[in-house]
C-alpha positions in Angstrom: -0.7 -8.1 -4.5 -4.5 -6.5 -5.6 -2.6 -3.0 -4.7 -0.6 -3.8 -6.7 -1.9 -4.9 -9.3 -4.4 -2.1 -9.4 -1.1 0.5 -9.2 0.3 -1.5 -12.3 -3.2 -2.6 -14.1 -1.8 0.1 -17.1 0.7 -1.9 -17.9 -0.6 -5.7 -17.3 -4.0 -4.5 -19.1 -6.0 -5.3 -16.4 -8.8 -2.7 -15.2 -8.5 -3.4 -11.8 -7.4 -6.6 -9.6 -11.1 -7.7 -8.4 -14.0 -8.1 -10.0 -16.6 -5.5 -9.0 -17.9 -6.6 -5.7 -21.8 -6.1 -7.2 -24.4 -5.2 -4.9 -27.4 -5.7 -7.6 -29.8 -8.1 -6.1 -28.6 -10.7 -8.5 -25.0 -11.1 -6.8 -25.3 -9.9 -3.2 -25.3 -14.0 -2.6 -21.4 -13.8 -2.8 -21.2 -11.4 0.2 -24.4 -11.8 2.2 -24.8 -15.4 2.2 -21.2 -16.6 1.4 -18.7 -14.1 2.3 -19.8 -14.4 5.5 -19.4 -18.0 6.1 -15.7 -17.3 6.6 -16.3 -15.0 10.0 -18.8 -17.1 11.5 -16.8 -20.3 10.8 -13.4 -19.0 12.9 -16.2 -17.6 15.1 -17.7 -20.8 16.1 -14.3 -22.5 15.9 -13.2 -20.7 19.1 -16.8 -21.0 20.7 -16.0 -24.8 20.2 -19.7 -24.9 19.2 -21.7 -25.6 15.4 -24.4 -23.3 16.5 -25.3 -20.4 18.4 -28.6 -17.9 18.5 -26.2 -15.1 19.1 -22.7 -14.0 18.1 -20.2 -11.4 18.1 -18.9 -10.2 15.0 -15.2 -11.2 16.1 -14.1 -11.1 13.0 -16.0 -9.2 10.9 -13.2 -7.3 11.0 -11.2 -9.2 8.8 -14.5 -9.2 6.5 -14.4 -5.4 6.3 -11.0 -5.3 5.1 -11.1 -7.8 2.5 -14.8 -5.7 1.2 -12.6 -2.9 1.3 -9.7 -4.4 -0.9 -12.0 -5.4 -3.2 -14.2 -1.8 -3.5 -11.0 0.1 -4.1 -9.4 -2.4 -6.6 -12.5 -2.7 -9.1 -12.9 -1.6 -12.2 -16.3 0.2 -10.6 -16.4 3.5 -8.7 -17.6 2.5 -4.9 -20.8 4.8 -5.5 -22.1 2.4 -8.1 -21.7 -0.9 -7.2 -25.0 -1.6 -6.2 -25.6 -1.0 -10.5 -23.3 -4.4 -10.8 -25.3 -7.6 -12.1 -24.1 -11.0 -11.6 -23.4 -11.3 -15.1 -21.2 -7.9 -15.2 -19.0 -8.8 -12.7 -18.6 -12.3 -14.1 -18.1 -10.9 -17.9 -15.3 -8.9 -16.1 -13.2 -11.8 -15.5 -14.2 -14.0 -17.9 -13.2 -11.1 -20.7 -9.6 -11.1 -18.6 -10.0 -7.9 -17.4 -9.3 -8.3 -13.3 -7.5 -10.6 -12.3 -9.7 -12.0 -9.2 -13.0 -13.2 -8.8 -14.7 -14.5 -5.5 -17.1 -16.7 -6.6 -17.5 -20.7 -6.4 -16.5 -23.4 -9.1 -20.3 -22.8 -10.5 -19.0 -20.0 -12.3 -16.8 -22.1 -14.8 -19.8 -22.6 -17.2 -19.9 -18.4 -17.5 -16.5 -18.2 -17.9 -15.0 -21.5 -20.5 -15.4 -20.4 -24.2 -14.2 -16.8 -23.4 -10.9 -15.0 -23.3 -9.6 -16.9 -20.1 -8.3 -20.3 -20.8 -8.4 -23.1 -18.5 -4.9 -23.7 -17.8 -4.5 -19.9 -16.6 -7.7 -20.4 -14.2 -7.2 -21.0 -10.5 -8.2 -20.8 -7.0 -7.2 -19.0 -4.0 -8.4 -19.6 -0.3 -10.6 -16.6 0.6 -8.1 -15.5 3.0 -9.1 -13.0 5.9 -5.7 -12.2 7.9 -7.4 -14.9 10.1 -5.2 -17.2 12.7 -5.4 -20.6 11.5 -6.7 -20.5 8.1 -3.5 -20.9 6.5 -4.5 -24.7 7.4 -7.4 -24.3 5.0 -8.9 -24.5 1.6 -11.4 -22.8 -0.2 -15.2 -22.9 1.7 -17.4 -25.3 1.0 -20.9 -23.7 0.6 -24.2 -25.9 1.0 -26.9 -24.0 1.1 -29.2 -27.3 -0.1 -29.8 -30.3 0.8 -32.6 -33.3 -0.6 -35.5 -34.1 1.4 -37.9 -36.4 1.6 -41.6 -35.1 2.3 -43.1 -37.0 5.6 -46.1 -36.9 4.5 -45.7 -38.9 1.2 -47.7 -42.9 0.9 -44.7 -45.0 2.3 -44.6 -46.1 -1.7 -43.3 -42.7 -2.6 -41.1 -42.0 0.0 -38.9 -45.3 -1.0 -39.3 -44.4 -4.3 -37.1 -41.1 -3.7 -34.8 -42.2 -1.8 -34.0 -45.4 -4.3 -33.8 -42.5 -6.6 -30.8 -40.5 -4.4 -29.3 -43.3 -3.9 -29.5 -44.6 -7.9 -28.2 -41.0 -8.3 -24.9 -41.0 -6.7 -24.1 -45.0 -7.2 -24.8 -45.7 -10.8 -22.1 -45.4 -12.6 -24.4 -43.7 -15.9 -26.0 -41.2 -13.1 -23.3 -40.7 -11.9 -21.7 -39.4 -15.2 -24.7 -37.4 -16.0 -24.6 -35.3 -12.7 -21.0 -34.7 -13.2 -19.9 -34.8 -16.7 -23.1 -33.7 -18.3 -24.9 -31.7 -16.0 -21.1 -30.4 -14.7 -22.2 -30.5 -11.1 -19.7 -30.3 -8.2 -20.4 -34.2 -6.8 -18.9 -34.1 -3.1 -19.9 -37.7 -2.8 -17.5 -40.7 -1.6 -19.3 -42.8 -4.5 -17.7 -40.4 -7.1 -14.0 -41.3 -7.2 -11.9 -39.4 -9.9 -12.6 -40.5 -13.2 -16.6 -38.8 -12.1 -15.3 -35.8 -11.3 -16.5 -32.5 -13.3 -14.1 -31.6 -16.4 -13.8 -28.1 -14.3 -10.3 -26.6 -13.5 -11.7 -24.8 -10.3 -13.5 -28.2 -9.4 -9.6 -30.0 -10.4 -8.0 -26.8 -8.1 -10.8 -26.6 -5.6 -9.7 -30.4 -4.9 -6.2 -30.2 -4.4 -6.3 -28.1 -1.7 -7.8 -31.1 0.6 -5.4 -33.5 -1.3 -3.1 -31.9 0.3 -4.4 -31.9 3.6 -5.9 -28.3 3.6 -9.2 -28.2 6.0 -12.1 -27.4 3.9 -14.0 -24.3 5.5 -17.1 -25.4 6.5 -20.6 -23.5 5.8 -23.0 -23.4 8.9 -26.9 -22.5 8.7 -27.5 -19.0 8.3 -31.0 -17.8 9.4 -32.5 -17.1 6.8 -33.1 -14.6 3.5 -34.2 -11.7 5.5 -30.9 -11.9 7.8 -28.9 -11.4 3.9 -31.1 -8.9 2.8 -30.2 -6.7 5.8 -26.7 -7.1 5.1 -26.7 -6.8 1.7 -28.7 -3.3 1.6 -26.0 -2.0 4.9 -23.2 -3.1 2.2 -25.0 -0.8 0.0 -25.1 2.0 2.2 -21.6 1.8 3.4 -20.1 1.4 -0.7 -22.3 4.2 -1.8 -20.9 6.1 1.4 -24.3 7.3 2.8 -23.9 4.6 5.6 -21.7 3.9 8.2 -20.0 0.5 8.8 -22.0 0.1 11.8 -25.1 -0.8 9.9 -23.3 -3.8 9.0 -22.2 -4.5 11.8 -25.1 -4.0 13.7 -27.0 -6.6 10.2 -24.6 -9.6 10.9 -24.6 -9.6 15.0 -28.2 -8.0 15.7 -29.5 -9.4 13.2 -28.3 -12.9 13.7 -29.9 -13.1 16.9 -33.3 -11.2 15.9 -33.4 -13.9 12.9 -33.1 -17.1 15.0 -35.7 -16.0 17.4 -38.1 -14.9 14.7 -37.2 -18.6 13.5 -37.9 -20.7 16.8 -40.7 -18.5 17.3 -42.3 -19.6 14.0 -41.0 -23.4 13.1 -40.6 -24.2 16.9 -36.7 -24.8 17.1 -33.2 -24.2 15.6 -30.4 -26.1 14.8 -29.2 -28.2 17.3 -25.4 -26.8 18.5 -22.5 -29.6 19.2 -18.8 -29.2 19.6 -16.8 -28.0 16.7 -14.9 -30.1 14.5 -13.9 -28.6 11.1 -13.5 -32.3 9.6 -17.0 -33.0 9.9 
């Protein structure tokens, strides 16, 4: 369909079917730290495992192809992606001229107000040529999570969590985290009338209404392990590097990471057997 579309982009005035895949430090994100949530994930599915301090790559494949799709179906010659800000590639779409975006439902408050309405918005599964993932829905990317600091008085460490916990169960908090603030709210206190007013949110969610698996996101090692893929991307788009620096970024890399991690914090994420519910 993006081959098409790019063949045809004359005539449905489109400049290209994807966004620019933009390799300025301000969107690598989308394919260092999230694009590759979708190898790993299928990975570890068939390692029947949450966690591992080395992989293979298996289907990173699958990643190169789609990377590929989207380099030769951009508005943006290959050689000068890396030029591509976050706020190019989003204007792109939100101006209605590609007619794909890979990004999560955060980018609705960049988009609303311009020349794409909300009724022609949608959301695809970031498909791969994976088996199995036509069971799925989009992936759900957490990246975050709230903490409480140990060495807080006992005072203060009540005092935050009565806070989360006023957060996501009264009813006015709950409005201002999703209605004001626009947040995605993944809660089971948030039933539908809390949801975002978001149509990628509204599309995101009908995927597990209807029984779709969402794609999970596992721990990545950390901002170095991107940064090594994100500058092999580079490379490899601007065609003075080979593939294999990537490849050799994601699976090296990986395992160098985690070790440089238990080395320095004293342990890693504790592995258990795979359930994509969870």
């Amino acid at each position: 369909m993006a081959e098409s579309i790019e063949q045809h982009k004359d005539d449905l005035g489109v400049d290209g079917a994807f966004a620019t895949p933009g390799l300025d430090a301000s969107d690598t994100y989308r394919f260092a730290a999230h694009m590759t949530r979708l190898p790993l994930y299928y990975e570890y599915r068939d390692a029947n495992t949450t966690f591992s301090k080395t992989i293979k790559g298996t289907y990173l494949k699958n990643y190169k192809d789609m990377f590929d799709l989207q380099l030769k179906t951009s508005p943006t010659e290959a050689s000068m992606v890396s030029s591509k800000t976050y706020d190019d590639v989003t204007s792109e779409f939100a101006l209605g001229q590609v007619a794909f975006y890979p990004n999560g439902v955060w980018a609705y408050s960049q988009i609303k107000g311009n020349d794409v309405a909300d009724e022609d918005l949608g959301m695809l599964p970031y498909y791969m040529g994976i088996k199995g993932e036509e069971d799925c829905g989009p992936v759900g990317v957490y990246d975050a999570s709230w903490a409480v600091n140990k060495n807080a008085s006992e005072k203060d460490k009540k005092a935050t969590l009565d806070f989360i916990k006023w957060m996501i169960t009264d009813n006015e908090a709950k409005k201002i985290l999703s209605k004001d603030m626009g947040f995605s709210v993944p809660f089971t206190t948030f039933t539908d009338d809390y949801q975002p007013d978001n149509p990628l949110t509204e599309a995101a969610r009908a995927y597990s209404n209807d029984g779709k698996t969402e794609v999970r996101s596992f721990t990545i090692p950390d901002q170095q392990w991107q940064d090594d893929i994100a500058s092999a991307l580079v490379e490899y788009a601007q065609g003075t590097g080979k593939w294999d620096k990537v490849q050799s970024a994601f699976v090296d890399g990986w395992s160098t990471e985690w070790n440089n991690n238990e080395e320095s914090l004293g342990s890693v994420p504790e592995a258990q057997k795979f359930d994509a519910k969870s």
